[in-house]
C-alpha angles and dihedrals in degrees: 000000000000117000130264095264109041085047092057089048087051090051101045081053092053103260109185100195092039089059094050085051097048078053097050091046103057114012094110096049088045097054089037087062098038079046089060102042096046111028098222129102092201089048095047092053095058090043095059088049086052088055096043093048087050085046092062093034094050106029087112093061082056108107100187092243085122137046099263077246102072094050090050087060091037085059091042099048094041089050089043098049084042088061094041086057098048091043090060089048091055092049087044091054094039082061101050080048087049093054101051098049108278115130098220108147110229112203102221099171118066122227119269105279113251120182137161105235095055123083128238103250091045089054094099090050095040085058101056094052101050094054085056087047083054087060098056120095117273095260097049096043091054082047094060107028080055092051107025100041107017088042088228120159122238092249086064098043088046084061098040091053099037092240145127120259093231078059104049084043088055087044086056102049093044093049088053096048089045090036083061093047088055100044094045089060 
């Protein structure tokens, strides 16, 4: 395996090969994060083919102030939260239909949660907890989707999500109290 940086040169020059093994590399942790974002395995799928196409569209806008890797989750979480947006205003917008006669079917309830990285027999759990994790802000809920799930340090989130480490501590501490309040109710 070629190191980080020759393999970023041999991509920004178009690089076939590079770019199948940037692929190979990290397709599982880009559709785990998108999987855990979006809740939908179709969904996640199209969204790691979105990264990975930005990622060869955009790899000359890569400085190298980052591991290849936490731009990859910086792509991945900003596509995945993108989708998320544009999916609630087109609920939003299903509901007013819906309310003026139009029999446009809104889905309210999201589909069961699968995800890779849970077991079977913790599914139901895992579920649970990841519609309460729906509910924190933005900026908890990438915190802890990025700690809890993806097993990143806080070093890593802090540079995913271009913060300091003293504020994704302080993230993390406000989505699991919230996460508690949540769950208590």
């Amino acid at each position: 395996m070629v190191s980080e940086e020759i393999l970023v040169e041999q991509l920004k020059r178009g690089d076939e090969a590079a770019f199948k093994q940037v692929v190979d590399s990290y397709q599982n942790m880009v559709y785990n994060t998108c999987l855990s974002i979006v809740k939908s395995e179709e969904d996640a799928e199209d969204l790691a083919q979105e990264v990975f196409v930005q990622v060869y569209q955009s790899i000359g806008s890569f400085k190298g102030e980052s591991k290849l890797s936490t731009w990859l989750y910086r792509i991945a979480t900003t596509k995945s939260l993108d989708h998320e947006r544009k999916k609630k205003r087109k609920k939003r917008f299903g509901f007013v239909k819906s309310i003026f006669g139009d029999d446009a079917q809104v889905e309210v309830n999201p589909p069961d949660f699968n995800h890779p990285g849970v077991v079977l027999d913790k599914k139901e759990t895992a579920a649970v907890l990841m519609k309460a994790v729906d509910k924190l802000p933005e900026n908890q809920k990438i915190a802890f989707i990025l700690n809890k799930i993806e097993g990143l340090s806080y070093q890593e989130i802090s540079e995913i999500m271009q913060t300091t480490v003293s504020a994704i501590e302080s993230l993390l501490h406000r989505a699991k109290n919230n996460l508690r309040k949540i769950l208590e109710t």
